[in-house]
N, C-alpha and C positions, 0 to 999 in steps of 0.2 A: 456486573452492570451490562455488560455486552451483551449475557444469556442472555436477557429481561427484554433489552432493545430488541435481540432479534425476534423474541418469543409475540413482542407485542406487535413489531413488524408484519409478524407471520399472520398475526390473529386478524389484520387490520388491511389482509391485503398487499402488503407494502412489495413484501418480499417473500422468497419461497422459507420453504420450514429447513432450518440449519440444526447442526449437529456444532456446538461452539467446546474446543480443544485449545485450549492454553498451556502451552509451555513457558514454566517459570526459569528465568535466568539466573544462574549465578553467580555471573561476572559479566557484565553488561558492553566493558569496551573488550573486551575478548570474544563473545559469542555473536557477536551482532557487526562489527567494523572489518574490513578488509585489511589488509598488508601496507604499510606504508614504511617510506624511507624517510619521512621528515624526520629529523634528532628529534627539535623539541616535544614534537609529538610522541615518541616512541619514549623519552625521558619523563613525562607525564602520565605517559598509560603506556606502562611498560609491558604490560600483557594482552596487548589490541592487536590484533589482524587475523585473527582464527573463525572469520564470517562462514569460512568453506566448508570448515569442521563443521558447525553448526547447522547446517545447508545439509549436509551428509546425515547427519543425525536425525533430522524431519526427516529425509528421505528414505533411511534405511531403517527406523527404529520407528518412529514415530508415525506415519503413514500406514506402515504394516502392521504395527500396534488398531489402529483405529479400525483398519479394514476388519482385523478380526473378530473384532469386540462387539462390532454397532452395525446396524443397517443404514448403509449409506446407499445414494446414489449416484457415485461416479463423479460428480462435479464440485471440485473444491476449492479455496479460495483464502488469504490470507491478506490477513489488517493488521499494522504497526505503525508506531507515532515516533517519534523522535531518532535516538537510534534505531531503534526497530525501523523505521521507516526507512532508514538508512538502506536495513538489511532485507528490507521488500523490492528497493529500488534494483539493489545490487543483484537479487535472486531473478528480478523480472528479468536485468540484463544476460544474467550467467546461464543460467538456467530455468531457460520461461516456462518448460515443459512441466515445473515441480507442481505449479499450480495452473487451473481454469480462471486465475482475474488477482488482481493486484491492490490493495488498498497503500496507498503511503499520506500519513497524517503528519504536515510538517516534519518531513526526512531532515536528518539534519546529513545536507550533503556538502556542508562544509568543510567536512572531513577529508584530508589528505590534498588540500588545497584544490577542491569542487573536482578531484582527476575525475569522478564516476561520469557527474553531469557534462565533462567536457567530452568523455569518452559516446557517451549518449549522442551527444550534440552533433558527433562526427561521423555516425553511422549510416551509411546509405538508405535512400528509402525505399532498398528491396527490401534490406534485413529489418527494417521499421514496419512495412508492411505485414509481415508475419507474428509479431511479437501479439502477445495476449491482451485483454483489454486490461486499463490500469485506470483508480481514480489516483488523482493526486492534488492534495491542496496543500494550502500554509497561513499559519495567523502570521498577525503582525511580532516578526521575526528580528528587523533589524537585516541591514545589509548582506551580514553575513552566511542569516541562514536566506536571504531571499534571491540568489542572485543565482545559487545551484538549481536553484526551484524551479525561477525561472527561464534560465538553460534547457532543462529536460523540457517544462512547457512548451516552449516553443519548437521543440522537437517533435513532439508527436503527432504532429499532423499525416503522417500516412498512415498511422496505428489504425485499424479499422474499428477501434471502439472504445472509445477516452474520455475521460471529463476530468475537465482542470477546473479547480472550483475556490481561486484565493478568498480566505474571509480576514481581509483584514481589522476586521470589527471581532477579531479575537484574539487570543496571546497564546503562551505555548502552557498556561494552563488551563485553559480552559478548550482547548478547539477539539482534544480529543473526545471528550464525552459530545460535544457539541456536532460533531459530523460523523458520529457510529452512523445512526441513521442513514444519514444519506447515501455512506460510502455501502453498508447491505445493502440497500435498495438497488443500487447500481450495478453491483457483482453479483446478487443473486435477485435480479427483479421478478417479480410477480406475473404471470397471465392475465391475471384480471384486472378488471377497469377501477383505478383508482381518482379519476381526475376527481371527484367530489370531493375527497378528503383533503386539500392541499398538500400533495404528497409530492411537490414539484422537483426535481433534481436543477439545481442552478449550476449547470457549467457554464463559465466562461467562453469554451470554443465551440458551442451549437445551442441551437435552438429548442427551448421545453418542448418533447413530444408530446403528444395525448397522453398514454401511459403513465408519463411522469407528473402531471398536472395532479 
């Protein structure tokens, strides 16, 4: 589904011509969540906090895998939803270098009691100023997952290039297929003029450019 998005993307203007690399997990709260000390957490998903490993494994296998394989252009970018989105959040903050732009599709950052989003929240805004650009939204989540969300939102205002885009006019099944779109168009937007097509990017924290129209 994502190839198709970006391919029609590509066809249509939206966004530049991608290279779409999927790594399949297989073990979800082990590959994708950080370390935590909470029992009950740890008594429920007894094999969760190996985000780093993971993180290692893009970098050192996975990366070098693509480079040699395919003609690329140097600029790449990574999309996840739920946990995964988790593990976007977490890599924008660890290691922003791994990628050129950030999608996070309703992160579920309520993991390990929101420490990530609280850790975000408390970061000065030199080290804000330098981080990579990131889209981040969330459907209608519920308290739980909306309050990490909105944590980070409100943080990233000296990021030099962000769009916060909550839809709460979606749930957590439907938002992922529902904001592919917008989140490529964002991380790898187009040179050309699309405002004809309604091709508008709605963040929250700024104003539709021409471009985006």
């Amino acid at each position: 589904h994502v190839v198709g998005v970006a391919q029609l993307g590509m066809i249509w203007g939206r966004n530049l011509e991608a290279i779409v690399v999927g790594i399949e997990t297989k073990d979800r709260r082990k590959e994708l969540v950080g370390p935590t000390r909470d029992a009950e957490l740890l008594r429920k998903y007894p094999t969760a906090g190996k985000s780093a490993q993971f993180r290692s494994f893009i970098r050192d296998e996975v990366k070098p895998l693509v480079k040699r394989s395919f003609r690329i252009g140097g600029h790449d970018v990574v999309v996840g939803e739920s946990l995964a989105g988790l593990f976007i959040v977490e890599t924008w903050l660890r290691e922003p270098g791994l990628f050129d732009g950030y999608g996070a599709i309703s992160p579920s950052l309520w993991w390990d009691g929101e420490a990530l989003s609280r850790e975000i929240a408390a970061l000065p805004a030199e080290r804000m100023v330098r981080q990579p650009r990131i889209y981040l939204n969330i459907a209608n989540e519920g308290a739980e997952m909306q309050s990490g969300v909105d944590r980070v939102g409100g943080a990233l205002s000296p990021v030099q290039d962000w769009c916060y885009a909550p839809r709460p006019d979606l749930t957590h099944a439907t938002i992922y297929q529902q904001s592919e779109a917008a989140v490529i168009q964002f991380l790898l937007p187009s040179p050309y003029a699309i405002e004809t097509e309604g091709f508008e990017l709605k963040c929250a924290n700024r104003a539709p450019r021409a471009a985006d129209k």
